[in-house]
C-alpha positions in Angstrom: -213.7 -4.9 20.8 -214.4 -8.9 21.7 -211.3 -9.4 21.2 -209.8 -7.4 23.5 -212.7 -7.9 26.2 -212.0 -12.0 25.7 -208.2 -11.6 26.3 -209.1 -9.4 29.8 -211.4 -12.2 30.8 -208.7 -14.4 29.9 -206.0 -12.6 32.8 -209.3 -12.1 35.2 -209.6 -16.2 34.5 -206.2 -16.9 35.1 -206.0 -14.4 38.6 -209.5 -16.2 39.8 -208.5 -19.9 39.1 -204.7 -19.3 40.6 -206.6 -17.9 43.9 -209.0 -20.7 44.0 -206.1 -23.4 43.0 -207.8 -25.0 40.2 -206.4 -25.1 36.7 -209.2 -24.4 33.6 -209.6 -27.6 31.1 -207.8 -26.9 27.7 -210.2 -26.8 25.4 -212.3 -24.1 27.9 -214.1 -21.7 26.5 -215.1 -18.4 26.9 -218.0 -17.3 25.4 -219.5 -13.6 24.8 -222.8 -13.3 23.5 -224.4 -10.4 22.1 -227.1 -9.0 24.3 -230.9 -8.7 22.5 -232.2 -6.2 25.2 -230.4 -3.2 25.4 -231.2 -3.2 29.3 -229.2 -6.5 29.5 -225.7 -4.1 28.3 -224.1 -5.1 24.7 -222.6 -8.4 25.5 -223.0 -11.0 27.6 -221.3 -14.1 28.9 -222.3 -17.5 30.9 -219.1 -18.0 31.8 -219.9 -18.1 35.7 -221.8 -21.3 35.1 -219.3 -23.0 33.6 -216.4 -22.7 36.6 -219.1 -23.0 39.0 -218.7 -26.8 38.6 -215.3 -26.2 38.7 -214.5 -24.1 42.0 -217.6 -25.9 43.6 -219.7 -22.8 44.3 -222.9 -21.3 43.1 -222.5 -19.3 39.6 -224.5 -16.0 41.5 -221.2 -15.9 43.7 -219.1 -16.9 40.9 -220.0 -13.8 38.6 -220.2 -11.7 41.8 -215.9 -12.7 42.4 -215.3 -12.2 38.6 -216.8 -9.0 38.6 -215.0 -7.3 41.3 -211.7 -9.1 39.6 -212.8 -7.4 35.9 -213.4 -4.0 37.6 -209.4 -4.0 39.3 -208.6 -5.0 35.6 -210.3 -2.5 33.3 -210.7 0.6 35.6 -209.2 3.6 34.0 -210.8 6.5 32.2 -210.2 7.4 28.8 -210.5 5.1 26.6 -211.6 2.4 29.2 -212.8 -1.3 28.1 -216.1 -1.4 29.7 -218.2 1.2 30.9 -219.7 -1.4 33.5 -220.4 -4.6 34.3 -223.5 -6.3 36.2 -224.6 -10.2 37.5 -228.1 -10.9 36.1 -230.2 -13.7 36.7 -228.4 -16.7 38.2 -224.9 -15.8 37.1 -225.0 -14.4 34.0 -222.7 -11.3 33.9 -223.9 -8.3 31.5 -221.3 -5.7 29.7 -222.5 -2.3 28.8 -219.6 -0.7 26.5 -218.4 2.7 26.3 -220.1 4.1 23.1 -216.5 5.5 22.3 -214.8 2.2 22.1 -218.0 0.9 20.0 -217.6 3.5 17.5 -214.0 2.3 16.9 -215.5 -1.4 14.8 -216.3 1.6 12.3 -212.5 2.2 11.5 -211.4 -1.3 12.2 -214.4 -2.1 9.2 -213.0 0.6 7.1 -209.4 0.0 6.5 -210.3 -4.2 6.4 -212.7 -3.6 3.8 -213.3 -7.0 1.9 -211.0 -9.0 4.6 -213.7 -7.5 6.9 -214.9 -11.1 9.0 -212.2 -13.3 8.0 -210.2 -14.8 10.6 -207.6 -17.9 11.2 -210.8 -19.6 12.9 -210.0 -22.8 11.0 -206.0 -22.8 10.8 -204.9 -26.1 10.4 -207.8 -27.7 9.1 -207.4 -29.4 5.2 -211.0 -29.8 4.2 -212.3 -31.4 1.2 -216.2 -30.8 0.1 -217.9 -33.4 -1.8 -221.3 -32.2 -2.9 -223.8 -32.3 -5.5 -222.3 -35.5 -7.1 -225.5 -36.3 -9.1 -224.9 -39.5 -11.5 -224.5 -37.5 -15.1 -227.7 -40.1 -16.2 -229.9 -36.6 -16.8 -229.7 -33.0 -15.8 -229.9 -31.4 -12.9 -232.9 -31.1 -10.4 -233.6 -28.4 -8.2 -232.2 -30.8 -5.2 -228.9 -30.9 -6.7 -229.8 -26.9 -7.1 -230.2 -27.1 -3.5 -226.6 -28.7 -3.0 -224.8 -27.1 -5.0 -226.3 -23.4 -3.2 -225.5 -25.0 0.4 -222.3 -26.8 -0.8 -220.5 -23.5 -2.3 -221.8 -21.2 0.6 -220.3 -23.6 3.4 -217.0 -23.9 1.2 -216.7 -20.1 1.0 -217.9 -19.8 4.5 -215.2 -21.8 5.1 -212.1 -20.3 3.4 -213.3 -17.0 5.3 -212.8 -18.8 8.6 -209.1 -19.9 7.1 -209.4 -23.2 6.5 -207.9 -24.5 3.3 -210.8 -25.9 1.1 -210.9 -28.2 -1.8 -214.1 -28.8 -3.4 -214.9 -32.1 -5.0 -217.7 -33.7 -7.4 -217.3 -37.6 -6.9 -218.9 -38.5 -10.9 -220.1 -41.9 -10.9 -219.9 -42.7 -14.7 -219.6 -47.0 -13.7 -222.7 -49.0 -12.3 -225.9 -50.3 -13.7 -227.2 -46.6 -13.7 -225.0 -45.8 -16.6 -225.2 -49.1 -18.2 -229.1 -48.3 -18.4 -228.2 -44.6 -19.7 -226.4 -46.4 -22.5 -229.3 -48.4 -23.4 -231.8 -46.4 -23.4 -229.9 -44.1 -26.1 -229.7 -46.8 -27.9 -233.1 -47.8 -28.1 -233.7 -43.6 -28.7 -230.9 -43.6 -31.5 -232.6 -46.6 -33.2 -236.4 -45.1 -32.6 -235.2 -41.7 -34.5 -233.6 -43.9 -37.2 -237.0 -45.6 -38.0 -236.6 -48.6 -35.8 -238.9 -48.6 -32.9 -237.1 -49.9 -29.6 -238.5 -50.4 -26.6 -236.8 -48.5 -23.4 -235.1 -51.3 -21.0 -236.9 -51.6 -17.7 -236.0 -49.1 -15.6 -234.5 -47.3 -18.0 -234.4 -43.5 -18.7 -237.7 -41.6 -20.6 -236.5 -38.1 -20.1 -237.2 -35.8 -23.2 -233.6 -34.9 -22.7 -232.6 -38.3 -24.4 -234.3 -37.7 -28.1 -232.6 -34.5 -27.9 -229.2 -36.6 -27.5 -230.1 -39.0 -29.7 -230.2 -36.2 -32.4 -227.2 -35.1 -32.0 -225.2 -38.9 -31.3 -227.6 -39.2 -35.2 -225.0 -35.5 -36.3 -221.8 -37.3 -35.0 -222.3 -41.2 -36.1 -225.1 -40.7 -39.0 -226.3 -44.7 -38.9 -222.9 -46.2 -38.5 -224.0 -47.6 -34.7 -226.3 -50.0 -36.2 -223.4 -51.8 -38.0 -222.1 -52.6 -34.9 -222.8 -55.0 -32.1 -225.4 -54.4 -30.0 -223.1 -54.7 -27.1 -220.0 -52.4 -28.3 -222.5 -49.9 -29.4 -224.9 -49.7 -26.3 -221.3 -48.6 -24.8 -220.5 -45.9 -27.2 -223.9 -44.6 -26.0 -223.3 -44.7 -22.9 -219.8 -42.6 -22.8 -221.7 -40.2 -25.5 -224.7 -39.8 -23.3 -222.5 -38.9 -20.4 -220.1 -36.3 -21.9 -223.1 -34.9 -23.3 -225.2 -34.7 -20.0 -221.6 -34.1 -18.2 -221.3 -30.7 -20.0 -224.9 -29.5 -19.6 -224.2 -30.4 -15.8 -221.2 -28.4 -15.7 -223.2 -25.3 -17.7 -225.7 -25.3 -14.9 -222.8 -25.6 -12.3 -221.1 -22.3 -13.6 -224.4 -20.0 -14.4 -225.1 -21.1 -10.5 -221.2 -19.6 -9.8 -220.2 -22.8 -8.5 -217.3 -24.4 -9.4 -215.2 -27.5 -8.3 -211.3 -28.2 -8.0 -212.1 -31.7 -9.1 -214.3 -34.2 -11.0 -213.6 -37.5 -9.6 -214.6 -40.5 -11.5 -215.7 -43.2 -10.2 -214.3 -45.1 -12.8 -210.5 -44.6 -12.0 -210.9 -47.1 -8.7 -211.6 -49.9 -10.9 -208.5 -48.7 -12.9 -205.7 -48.4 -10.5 -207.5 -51.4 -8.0 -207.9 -48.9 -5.6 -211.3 -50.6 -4.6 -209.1 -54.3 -4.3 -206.4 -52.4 -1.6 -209.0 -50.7 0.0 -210.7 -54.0 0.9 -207.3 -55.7 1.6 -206.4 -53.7 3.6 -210.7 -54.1 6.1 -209.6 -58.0 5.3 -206.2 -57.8 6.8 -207.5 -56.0 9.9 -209.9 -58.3 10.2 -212.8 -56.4 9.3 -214.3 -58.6 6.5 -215.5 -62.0 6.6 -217.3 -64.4 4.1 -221.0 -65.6 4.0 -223.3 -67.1 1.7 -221.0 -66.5 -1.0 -220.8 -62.6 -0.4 -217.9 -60.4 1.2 -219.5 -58.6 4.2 -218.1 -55.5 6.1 -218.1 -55.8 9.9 -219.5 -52.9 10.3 -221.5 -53.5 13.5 -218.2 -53.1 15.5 -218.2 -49.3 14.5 -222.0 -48.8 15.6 -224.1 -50.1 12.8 -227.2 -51.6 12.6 -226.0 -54.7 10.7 -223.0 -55.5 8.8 -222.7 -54.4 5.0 -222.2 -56.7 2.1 -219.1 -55.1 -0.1 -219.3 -57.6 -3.0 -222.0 -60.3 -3.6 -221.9 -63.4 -4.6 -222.2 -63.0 -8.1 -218.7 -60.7 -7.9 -220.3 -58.1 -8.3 -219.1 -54.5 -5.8 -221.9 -53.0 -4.1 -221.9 -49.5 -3.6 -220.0 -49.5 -0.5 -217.0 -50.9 -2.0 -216.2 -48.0 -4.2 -217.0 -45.5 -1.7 -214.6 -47.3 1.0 -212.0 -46.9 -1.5 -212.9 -43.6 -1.9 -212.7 -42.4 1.1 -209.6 -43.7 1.9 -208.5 -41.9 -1.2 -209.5 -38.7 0.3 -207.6 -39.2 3.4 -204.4 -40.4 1.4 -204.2 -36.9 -0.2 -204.3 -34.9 3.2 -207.5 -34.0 4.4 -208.2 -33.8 8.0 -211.8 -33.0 7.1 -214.4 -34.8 5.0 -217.6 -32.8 4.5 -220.3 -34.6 2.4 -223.8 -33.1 1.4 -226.0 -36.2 0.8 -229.7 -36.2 -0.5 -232.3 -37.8 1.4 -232.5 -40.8 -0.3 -229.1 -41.5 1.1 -230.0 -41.2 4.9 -229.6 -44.3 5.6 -226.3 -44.8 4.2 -224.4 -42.5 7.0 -223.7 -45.1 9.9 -222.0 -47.4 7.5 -219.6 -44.9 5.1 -218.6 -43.3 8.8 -217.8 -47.2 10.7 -215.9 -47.5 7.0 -213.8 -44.4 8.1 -213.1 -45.9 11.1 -212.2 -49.3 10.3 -209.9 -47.1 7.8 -208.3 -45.9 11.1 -209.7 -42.5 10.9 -211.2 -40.4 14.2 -215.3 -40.6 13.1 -215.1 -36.5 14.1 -213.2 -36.2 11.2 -216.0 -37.1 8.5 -218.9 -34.9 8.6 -222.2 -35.8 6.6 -224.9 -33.7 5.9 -228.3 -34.5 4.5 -229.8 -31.1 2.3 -233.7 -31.9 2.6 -236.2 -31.6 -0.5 -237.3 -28.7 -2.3 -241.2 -27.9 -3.2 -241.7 -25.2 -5.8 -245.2 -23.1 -5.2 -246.5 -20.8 -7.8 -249.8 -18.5 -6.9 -249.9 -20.8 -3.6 -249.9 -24.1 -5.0 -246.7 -26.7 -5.3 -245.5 -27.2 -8.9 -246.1 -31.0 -9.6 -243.2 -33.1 -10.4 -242.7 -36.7 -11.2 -239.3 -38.2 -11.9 -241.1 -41.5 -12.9 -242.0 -40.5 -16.5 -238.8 -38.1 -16.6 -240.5 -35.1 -16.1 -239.1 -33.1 -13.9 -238.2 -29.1 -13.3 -234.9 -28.7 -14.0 -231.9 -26.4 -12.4 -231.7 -24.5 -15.2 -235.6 -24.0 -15.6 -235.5 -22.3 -11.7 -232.6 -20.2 -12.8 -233.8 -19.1 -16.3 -237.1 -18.0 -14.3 -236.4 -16.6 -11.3 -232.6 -15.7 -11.7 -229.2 -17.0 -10.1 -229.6 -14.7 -7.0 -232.9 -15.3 -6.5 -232.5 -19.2 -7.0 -229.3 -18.9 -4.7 -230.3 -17.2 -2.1 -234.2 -18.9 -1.8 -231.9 -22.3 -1.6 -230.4 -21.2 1.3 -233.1 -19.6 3.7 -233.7 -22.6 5.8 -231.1 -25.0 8.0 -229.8 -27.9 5.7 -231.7 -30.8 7.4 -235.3 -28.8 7.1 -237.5 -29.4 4.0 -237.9 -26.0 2.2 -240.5 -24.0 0.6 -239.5 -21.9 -2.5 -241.9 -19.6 -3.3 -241.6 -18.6 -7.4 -243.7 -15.2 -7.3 -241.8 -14.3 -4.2 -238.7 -14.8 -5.4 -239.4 -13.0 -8.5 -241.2 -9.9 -6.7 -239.1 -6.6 -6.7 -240.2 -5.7 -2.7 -239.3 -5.4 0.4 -241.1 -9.0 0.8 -238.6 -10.3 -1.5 -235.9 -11.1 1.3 -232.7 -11.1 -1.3 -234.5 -8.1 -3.3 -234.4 -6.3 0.5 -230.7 -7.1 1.0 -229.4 -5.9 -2.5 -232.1 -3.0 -2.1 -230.4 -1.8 1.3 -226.9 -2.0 -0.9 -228.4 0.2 -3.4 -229.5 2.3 -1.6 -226.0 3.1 0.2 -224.1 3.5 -2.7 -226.8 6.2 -3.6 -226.0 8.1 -0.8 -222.3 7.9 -1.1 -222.7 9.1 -4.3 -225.5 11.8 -3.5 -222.8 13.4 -0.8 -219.6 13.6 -3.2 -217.7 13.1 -0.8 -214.9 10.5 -0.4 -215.4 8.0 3.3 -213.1 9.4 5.6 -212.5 7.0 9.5 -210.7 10.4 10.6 -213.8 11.9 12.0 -215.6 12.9 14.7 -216.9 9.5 16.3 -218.3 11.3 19.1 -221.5 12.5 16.8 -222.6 8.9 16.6 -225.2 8.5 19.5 -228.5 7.9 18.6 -230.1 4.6 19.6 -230.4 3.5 16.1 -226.5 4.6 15.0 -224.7 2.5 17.9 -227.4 -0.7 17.3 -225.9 -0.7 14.0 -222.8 -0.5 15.0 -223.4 -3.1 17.8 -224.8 -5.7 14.6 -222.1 -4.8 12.3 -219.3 -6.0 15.0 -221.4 -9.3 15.1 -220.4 -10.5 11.9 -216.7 -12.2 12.2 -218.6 -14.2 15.1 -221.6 -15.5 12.8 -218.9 -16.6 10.0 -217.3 -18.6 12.9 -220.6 -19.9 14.3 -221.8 -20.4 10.5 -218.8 -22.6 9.7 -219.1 -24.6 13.4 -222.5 -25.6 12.0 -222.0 -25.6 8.4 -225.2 -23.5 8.2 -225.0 -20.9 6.0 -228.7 -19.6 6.8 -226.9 -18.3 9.6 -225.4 -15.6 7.4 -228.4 -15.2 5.6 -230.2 -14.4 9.1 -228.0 -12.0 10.2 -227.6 -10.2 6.4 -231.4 -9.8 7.1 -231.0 -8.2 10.5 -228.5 -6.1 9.4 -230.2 -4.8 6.4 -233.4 -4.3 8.5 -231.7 -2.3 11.1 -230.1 0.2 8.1 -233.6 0.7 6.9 -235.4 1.8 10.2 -231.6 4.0 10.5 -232.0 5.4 7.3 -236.0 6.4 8.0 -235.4 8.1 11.0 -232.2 10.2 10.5 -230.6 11.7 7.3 -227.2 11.0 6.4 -225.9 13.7 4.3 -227.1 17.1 6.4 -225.5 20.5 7.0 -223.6 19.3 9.7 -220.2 18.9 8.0 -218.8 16.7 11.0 -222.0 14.4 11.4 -221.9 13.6 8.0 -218.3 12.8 8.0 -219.7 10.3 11.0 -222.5 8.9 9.4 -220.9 8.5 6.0 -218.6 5.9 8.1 -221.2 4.5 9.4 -223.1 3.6 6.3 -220.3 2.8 4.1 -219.7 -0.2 7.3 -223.0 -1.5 6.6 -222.2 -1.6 2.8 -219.3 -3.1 3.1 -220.7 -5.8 5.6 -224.0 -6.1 3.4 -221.4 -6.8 0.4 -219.2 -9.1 2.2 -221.6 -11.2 3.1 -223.3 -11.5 0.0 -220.3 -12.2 -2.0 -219.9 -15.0 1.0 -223.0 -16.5 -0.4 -222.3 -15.9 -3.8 -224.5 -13.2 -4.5 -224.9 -10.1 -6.2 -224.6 -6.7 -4.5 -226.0 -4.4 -7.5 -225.0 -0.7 -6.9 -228.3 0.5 -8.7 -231.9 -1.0 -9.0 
């Protein structure tokens, strides 16, 4: 139904522009936006104030020639486009659609099914997701809970908009991080043999460790302490991580996420793709030499200062390997770099995207995204936390509580950037306060009544029953949902979809309370059957686009 009244407005443009003699910009627009107030018709568009500039006339007048140019193009009875169209405000020009041709979305919803909302939206773009990408030093947090919700929402968000997605976790198993992961196994391994070890400074005190160290005892019995301290400290390290590394990747699929590719940090080093990478900055001029240290001139890209890359002891900083990375990333294909960064990391944008750049890459093309903190309350109060001693609530704690959908869905209620709340008793609450409880609820609820009327969906019915205020505003939201994928995927905000899934579900309820489905009237049924199987299958595709649950019975 957009569709069709976006490719009118298209020939009305190209009649109004021609008489005018001005030619629209390429990448114009035109946008239709779905009306709140049912007095303000069932869509909306702005599009007046946006050739107003162009033709050089107020957007009032502007709607007012458009108008009379729509009416030539859509009069026509039966089966017309738009019932009518009025300017409000200062140009805005309302649409109020026939309730026949809004009843169609019904059938259209129907025979799609589960490639109901997909579109070519992002034809042409090769993306590649990095996310979560926590160093395998312990296991994972509720912040990397938090990514890894928002990081597999966007990338299915994503593949419904047709794009072609690749998911990536970029594993750092190199650095000091895992040098002091190595060590302080060690000094664990040697503590449960009998041989009291202090922890190295800095090192990790996690619970999690003694529970490694018991098992490193099952696979090496005391043959580490024949070795040297050195060669062994190493053996600990690669143990610890392939130990932590497979916990990570349990949590990962209980959480139904999973990645095309583990990247290791480790393989730059081995093919010198961190050397080329900074060859290539130096031969473009882009790296110069001070006080003994390689620096990045990353000032010329729009950063703050320029960027050491290797120090003067030899050693690579982190933005060497990431460079390297990067360029990696854009070697294999991708036109599109998304990467979902924790807070700590704000500060590290500017520089990674002037690296792109001095790469030769358009800045547009690499797209980072900071997923705020998470605070836990139970009975009103925040669960305390404190990564300095290594206690901490886990991933896996959150899910073994409250459940994956739950855990899921809470992860995603607010926009990326905003620090959320996650409320424990709430989540865990089987009501209609419980906002994912109230989606899968609604679900329920409408395969119940399919059931109930025995009766198999049929779109060759009598469309003309559906006219109750309540029937059509479904209808009205449930034609909504291809655009919120789009708008979803333009923003990379998945709450988006949760919004609207809320909206939707709350509209089916105050349906459902005023007017029964299955009733004597053979042909109404037949109608309203149609009608509420299009809000399951909405309610289900949407869900499943979030990687949730859609229970047929609670």
């Amino acid at each position: 139904m957009k569709d069709a009244l976006r490719d009118t407005l298209q020939q009305v443009l190209e009649k109004y522009t021609h008489k005018k003699g001005v030619s629209l910009p390429k990448d114009f627009e035109i946008e239709l936006i779905p009306s709140k107030d049912p007095s303000h018709g069932d869509l909306s568009t702005p599009l007046a104030f946006k050739l107003a500039k162009l033709v050089k006339e107020k957007p009032a007048q502007v709607a007012d020639d458009l108008v009379l140019f729509l009416e030539k193009e859509v009069e026509g009875g039966k089966g017309k486009l738009v019932e009518r169209c009025e300017v409000a405000g200062q140009g805005f020009i309302n649409f109020f659609l026939p309730a026949a041709r809004l009843t169609e979305a019904l059938v259209e919803i129907h025979k799609k099914d589960s490639h109901f909302g997909k579109s070519d939206f992002g034809k042409g773009k090769k993306v590649l997701i990095e996310f979560v990408s926590a160093n395998p030093t312990g296991p994972l947090t509720i912040a990397h809970g938090r990514q890894a919700a928002v990081g597999d929402s966007i990338a299915r968000i994503l593949q419904a908009t047709g794009h072609e997605i690749n998911t990536e976790y970029y594993l750092n198993d190199a650095g000091r991080q895992m040098n002091l992961l190595g060590a302080s196994l060690w000094a664990r391994y040697k503590e449960a043999l009998g041989t009291p070890t202090p922890l190295p400074e800095e090192g990790y005190q996690g619970e999690y460790l003694k529970d490694i160290a018991a098992r490193l005892i099952q696979a090496k019995k005391e043959s580490l302490l024949k070795e040297k301290a050195e060669k062994a400290i190493d053996f600990c390290r690669q143990f610890a991580a392939s130990e932590i590394m497979e916990g990570i990747k349990k949590d990962l699929a209980d959480m139904r996420v999973a990645f095309d590719h583990y990247f290791k940090e480790s393989s730059l080093y081995e093919k010198a793709s961190v050397e080329r990478a900074l060859h290539f900055l130096k031969d473009c001029n882009f790296l110069y030499e001070s006080e003994g240290a390689l620096w990045f001139r990353s000032t010329a890209f729009g950063d703050d200062k320029d960027r050491v890359v290797k120090k003067s002891s030899g050693e690579y900083t982190y933005l060497a390997p990431d460079i390297a990375y990067h360029r990696y990333k854009f070697e294999r294909g991708f036109n599109w770099l998304i990467n979902l960064w924790g807070p700590d990391h704000h500060g590290y944008i500017l520089r990674l995207k002037a690296a792109c750049q001095a790469l030769g890459h358009d800045p547009k093309e690499v797209d980072i995204r900071i997923v705020q903190l998470t605070t836990l309350y139970r009975k009103g109060e925040p669960v305390r936390m404190s990564t300095r001693a290594g206690e901490f609530v886990t991933l896996r704690e959150l899910i073994d509580e409250v459940g994956v959908d739950a855990t899921r869905f809470f992860f995603l209620l607010r926009r990326i950037e905003s620090h959320l709340d996650f409320d424990l008793d709430l989540a865990k609450e089987q009501s209609d306060e419980n906002p994912v409880y109230y989606l899968q609820y609604a679900y329920a609820r409408i395969s119940s009544i399919l059931d109930f009327a025995k009766k198999k969906v049929d779109s060759h019915c009598n469309l003309e029953r559906l006219g109750e205020a309540e029937e059509l505003d479904l209808i009205k939201k449930l034609q909504e949902y291809p655009d919120v994928l789009i708008q979803s995927a333009q923003a990379l905000e998945p709450y988006r979809v949760v919004d609207y899934l809320r909206e939707l579900a709350a509209q089916f309820h105050k349906f459902y309370a005023l007017h029964r489905v299955v009733t004597e009237d053979e042909e109404l049924t037949k109608a309203r059957l149609l009608l509420v199987d299009g809000v399951r299958i909405v309610l289900r595709n949407g869900l499943t686009t979030l990687g949730v649950s859609h229970p047929e019975k609670m």
